[in-house]
C-alpha positions, 0 to 999 in steps of 0.5 A: 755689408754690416756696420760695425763700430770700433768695439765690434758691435753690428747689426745684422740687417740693414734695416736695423741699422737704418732705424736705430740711427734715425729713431735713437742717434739723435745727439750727434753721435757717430758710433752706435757704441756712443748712445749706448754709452751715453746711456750707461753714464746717463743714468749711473749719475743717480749712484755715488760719484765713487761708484759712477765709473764702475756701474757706467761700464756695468750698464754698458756691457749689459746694452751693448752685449744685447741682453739689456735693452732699454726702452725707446724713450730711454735710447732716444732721450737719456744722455748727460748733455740731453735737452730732453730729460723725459725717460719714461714712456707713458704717465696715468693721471686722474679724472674727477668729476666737476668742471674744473677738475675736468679741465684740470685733467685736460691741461695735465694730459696736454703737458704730458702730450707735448713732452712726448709722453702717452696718457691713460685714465679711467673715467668711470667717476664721470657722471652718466648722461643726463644726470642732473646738475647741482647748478641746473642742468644735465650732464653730458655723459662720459664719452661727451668729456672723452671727445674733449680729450680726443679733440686735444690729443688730435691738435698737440704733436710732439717734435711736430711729428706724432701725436701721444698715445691714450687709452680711456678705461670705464668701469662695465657697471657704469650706466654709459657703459653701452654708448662706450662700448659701440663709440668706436666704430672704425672708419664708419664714423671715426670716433676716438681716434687718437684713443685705445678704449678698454672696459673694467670687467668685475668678478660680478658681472662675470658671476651673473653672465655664468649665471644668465641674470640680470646686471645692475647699471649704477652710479653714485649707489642708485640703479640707472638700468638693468639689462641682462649680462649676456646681451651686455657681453654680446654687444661688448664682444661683437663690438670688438670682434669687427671693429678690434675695440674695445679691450678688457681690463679684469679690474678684479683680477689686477687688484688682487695682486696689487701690492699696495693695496692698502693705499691705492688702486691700480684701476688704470692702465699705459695706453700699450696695456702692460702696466696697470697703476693708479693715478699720477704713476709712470712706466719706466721700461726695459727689457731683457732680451731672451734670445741672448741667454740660449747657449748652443741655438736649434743644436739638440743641446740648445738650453737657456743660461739661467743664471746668466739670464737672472745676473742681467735682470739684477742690472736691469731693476738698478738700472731702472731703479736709477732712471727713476732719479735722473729723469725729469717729470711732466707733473709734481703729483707724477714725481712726488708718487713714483718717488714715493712709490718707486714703480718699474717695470722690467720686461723680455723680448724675444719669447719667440726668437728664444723658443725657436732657437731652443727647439721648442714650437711656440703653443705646445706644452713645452712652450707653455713649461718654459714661459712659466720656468722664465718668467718665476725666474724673472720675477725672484730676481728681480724682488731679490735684487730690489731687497738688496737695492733696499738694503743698499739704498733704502727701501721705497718710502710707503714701505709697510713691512706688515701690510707688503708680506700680506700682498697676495702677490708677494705670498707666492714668491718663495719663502727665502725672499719673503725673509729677505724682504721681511729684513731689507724691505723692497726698494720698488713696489712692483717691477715686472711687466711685458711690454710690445717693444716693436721698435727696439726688438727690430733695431736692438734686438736684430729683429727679435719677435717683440716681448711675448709674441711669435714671430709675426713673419719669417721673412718679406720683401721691402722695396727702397730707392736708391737715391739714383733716379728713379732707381729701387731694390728689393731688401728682403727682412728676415727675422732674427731666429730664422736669419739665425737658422739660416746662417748657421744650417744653410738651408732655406727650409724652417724647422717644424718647430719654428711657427709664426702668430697664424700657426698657433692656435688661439687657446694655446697663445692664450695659455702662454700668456697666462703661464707668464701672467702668473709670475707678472706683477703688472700685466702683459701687452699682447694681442691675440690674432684671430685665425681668418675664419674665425666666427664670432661664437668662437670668438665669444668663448675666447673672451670668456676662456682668458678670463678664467685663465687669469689674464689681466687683460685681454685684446684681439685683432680681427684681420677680416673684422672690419672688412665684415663690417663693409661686406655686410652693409654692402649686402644691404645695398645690393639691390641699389648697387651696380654688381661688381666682380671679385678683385681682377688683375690691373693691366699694365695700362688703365685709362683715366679721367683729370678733375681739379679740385680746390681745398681751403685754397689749395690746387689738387688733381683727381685722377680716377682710373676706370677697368671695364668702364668702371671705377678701379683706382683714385689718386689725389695729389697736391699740384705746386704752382711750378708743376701745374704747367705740365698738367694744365688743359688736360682732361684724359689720361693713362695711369701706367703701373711701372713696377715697384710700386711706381705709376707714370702719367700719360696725358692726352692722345696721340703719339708722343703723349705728356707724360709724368713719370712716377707721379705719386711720388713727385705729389705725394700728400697726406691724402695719399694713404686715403686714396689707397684706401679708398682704390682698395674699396673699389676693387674688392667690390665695395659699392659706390654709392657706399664709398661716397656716403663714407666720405661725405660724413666728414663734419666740414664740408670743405674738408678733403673727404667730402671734395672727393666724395663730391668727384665721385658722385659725378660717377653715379646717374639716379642711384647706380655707377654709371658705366663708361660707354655704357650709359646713353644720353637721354637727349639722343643715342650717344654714349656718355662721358665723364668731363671736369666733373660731369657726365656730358654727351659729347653729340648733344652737349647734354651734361649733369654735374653733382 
């Protein structure tokens, strides 16, 4: 069934519902209608009271028409009678170069992060490791300071539920620059977590890597180091090839086109990498949604409505024009420079769905033509209706007539609007970016592809109980262009023309990308998926071929990166490791050993399920004291798999046996992720001993990690895994077995425990 309120709006999937009530109806209301009303009125309070009623109802349409829709920070929070005021997603502050000034940033990032909002900043003013003092003393180099941020970040949550995002940025000529780049290494030693790191690359060092020359290491006007480009771009490269970090700024490609260049900066960029600002900015966000303005979709007279289309991007410049005025700011120097300033940043969503829906396959020549038709459409709107909002209202108070016109940027829109800007003036100093827009594209947008991406998938199955027993269906969730397709043709086949991220090559996405980036004052959130196969010599050209197709930044995932990081460790283990097989199916059935373990005075259970005798799955779940009756004296079990994603318990021998029906759900913890992750090690063949060693780098040896680590060890004799049934004891010719955390021989009772 579609839900449907009383003004007809729907959504045409249930899970689009489902998050859209949890993520944004938030302040009582009943009908989706209501937020987006809420909304419209909300931030139509920054006009004139005469003119509140008619520009409520002009946003209102636009949002609930599905052409207009605002970010998440936005849906959830901006409401006339809201606790919360914060409309904005995420916030740049600066760091300097002192003690205090340090922790002067550290307390402004924790007001931030407890107001829900995300921090980015660039740390290249930090003075490199060991540098001397003016007090005595060495410094401790930048990553040192960054750990601090991190640690911070790790222990503020907002609403008690989720962390605020960071991304930190260091200039390529900053002498830390090497420890940077290999700092975030993934699960090896899980650096930075709560951090996205990216690397300012310069014109310079891209010059001397064309070059093959050497490349200065400074700070402060004296050379630290000097190393030679292509060794730095390598280590940089295949850094981010396995471990998908860091990211690239091209700090002179964003500078160029930086309208205020006469004032600021924009060296510093949102934690999603799709506004590039300088310090104490702020990313006031929506989007318009481009699958709405494609009038007959798939039909061989599918065409964009383009004045339809630049109609909505006026509303959205006055609509974010306004929220600037009626949100709340974490910090003075944040409100008195957007004031001053006045930065938004309209975006799209849909690339894809629209594409689809127009006939056009994402990556081809057609596709690169529309991307650059939409987004100068996007861009003159959008400057054209910020002069008229100047003119209306005022143009944003740094305004320099002189020094705008000869921004770089605003010498390429056409002469018309020079003129008109020349005679109004600007009401905002830049307003165009893309942004990732996942969870409004999956809610608002019916399941849209999200801002410039493909469609990641047609369609996949989702299980969710029902709420009656242990009762679960299947849901699947299609994406919008292709439900749409389906709806309207019948058939269960996509067209040729209707592609997903892995049917697209990676220099085609990357010349879609720079079609739109031309037109785009800020910059784009997207990554690029890397085809599986793809090596690290083809990788490499890729950095270098976004670069010269003008990207502002640039970031890739790797889907066999990391898992190239295990592989080629396990293969310098091979001759200490027991070989395992490739990733055999797991029966219905699989016997398991029941260890007890204490952590900082909590009771949990190992269970460790063996195949062939060895290790396949480990689970570990918190043991409440009214449910610890039904495990306790039990020692050996059988994990049975039920199907949808259910496992029961089976506890003793003979027949009947104790059994606890779908226990990861009745114990599930937060230690329950790292379990399956740790299960997949193991069956796809990571060794051991290696899985141990991971979980032993944790730093308190009480932590859960390292407990775990410890329970595992007692399946490993003299460096190799032992076997169950295998091993024999080395006082008499029995076979040994695993007990509470020991390899014992049941004849004898000699025992070994780690």
């Amino acid at each position: 069934m579609l839900a449907q309120t009383i003004q007809g709006y729907r959504f045409a999937q249930p899970i689009c519902e489902e998050i859209f009530r949890r993520k944004y109806m938030l302040h009582g209301e009943e009908e989706f209608e209501e937020v987006f009303r809420g909304v419209a009125e909300e931030v139509a309070r920054a006009e004139k009271p005469e003119e509140r009623p008619r520009i409520a109802q002009q946003f209102f349409d636009e949002i609930i028409s599905g052409r207009l829709i605002p970010a998440g920070r936005i849906l959830a929070n901006a409401r006339p009678d809201s606790p919360m005021k914060n409309y904005n997603n995420c916030f740049t502050i600066d760091v300097e170069d002192s003690l205090e000034k340090i922790y002067e940033s550290l307390q402004e990032d924790a007001i931030i992060s407890k107001m829900g909002g995300g921090v980015g900043f660039d740390i290249s003013s930090l003075r490199p490791k060991d540098d001397p003092l003016s007090r005595g003393g060495n410094s401790s180099g930048v990553v040192s300071f960054l750990r601090i941020f991190d640690q911070s970040a790790k222990t503020i949550m907002t609403g008690g539920q989720r962390r605020s995002a960071h991304i930190a940025l260091l200039d390529i000529s900053h002498p830390d620059i090497e420890e940077f780049i290999t700092v975030k290494q993934g699960d090896r030693n899980k650096e930075l977590t709560q951090f996205n790191i990216s690397v300012k690359v310069t014109d310079a060092f891209m010059e001397a890597l064309e070059a093959d020359a050497d490349f200065p290491l400074e700070f402060g006007g004296k050379v630290y180091k000097t190393v030679r480009a292509r060794d730095l771009y390598e280590k940089l490269a295949r850094n981010a090839f396995i471990h998908n970090e860091p990211g690239i700024f091209n700090a002179d490609t964003v500078e160029r086109y930086n309208n205020g260049s006469w004032a600021f900066k924009m060296d510093r960029v949102n934690p999603c990498g799709e506004l590039v600002m300088p310090a104490y900015s702020l990313c006031c966000l929506s989007a318009i949604n481009l699958s709405a303005f494609v009038v007959h979709p798939f039909e061989e007279n599918a065409r964009f409505d383009f004045e339809a289309f630049e109609q909505s991007v006026s509303t959205g410049v006055r609509f974010l024009d306004n929220v600037l005025d009626v949100t709340e700011y974490p910090l003075d120097r944040i409100e008195t420079f957007s004031r001053q300033w006045r930065r938004i940043g309209l975006g799209f969503t849909a690339l894809g769905t629209a594409m689809a829906m127009l006939r056009i396959t994402y990556g081809s020549s057609e596709s690169v033509d529309f991307a650059s038709q939409m987004s100068q459409a996007l861009r003159d709107a959008s400057y054209r209706a910020s002069a008229q909002l100047a003119a209306e209202k005022g143009a944003f108070p740094a305004f320099d007539e002189e020094k705008i016109l000869k921004a770089n940027f605003i010498q390429k829109l056409p002469k018309d609007l020079q003129a008109l800007i020349a005679e109004n003036g600007l009401r905002n100093i830049q307003m165009n970016t893309v942004a990732p827009t996942g969870t409004i594209s999956l809610s608002v947008g019916q399941n849209c592809s999200s801002g410039i991406e493909p469609a990641f998938a047609l369609q996949y199955d989702r299980n969710i109980r029902t709420g009656v027993g242990d009762e679960v269906r299947t849901e699947t969730v299609y994406d919008a262009g292709w439900l749409k397709w389906k709806e309207l043709t019948g058939s269960d086949e996509p067209p040729s023309w209707m592609v997903t991220t892995m049917d697209i090559d990676p220099y085609a996405s990357i010349d879609v990308q720079a079609a739109i980036q031309e037109n785009i004052d800020h910059s784009i959130s997207k990554t690029l998926n890397l085809p599986p196969g793809t090596d690290f010599e083809a990788y490499k050209d890729l950095f270098h071929y976004a670069y010269r197709k003008g990207l502002k930044g640039f970031t890739t995932f790797n889907p066999e990166g990391s898992m190239k990081g295990i592989l080629e460790y396990s293969e310098k283990q091979e001759e200490q490791a027991v070989p395992r097989g490739g990733t055999p199916k797991r029966p219905t059935d699989l016997p398991c050993d029941i260890h007890r373990v204490n952590v900082g005075g909590r009771r949990y259970i190992i269970i460790a399920s063996q195949l062939e005798g060895r290790l396949y799955e480990v689970f570990w779940i918190d043991i409440p004291d009214a449910q610890d009756v039904k495990i306790n004296g039990f020692r050996k079990g059988i994990v049975r798999k039920m199907g949808g994603g259910r496992y029961d318990l089976l506890m003793g021998e003979g027949n009947p046996w104790m059994v606890l029906e779908d226990f990861t759900r009745v114990y599930d913890s937060p230690n329950a992720s790292l379990g399956r992750f740790v299960s997949m090690a193991l069956r796809h063949g990571a060794p051991l001993q290696f899985v141990i060693e991971q979980l032993q780098k944790d730093t308190h040896f009480a932590d859960f990690e390292r407990v775990i680590g410890r329970v595992l060890k007692t399946y490993v004799q003299d460096g190799e895994e032992v076997i169950a049934g295998e091993k024999k004891c080395p006082e008499c010719p029995s076979k040994l077995e695993f007990r509470e955390g020991c390899v014992t021989c049941p004849s004898c009772g000699w025992s070994k425990c780690k």
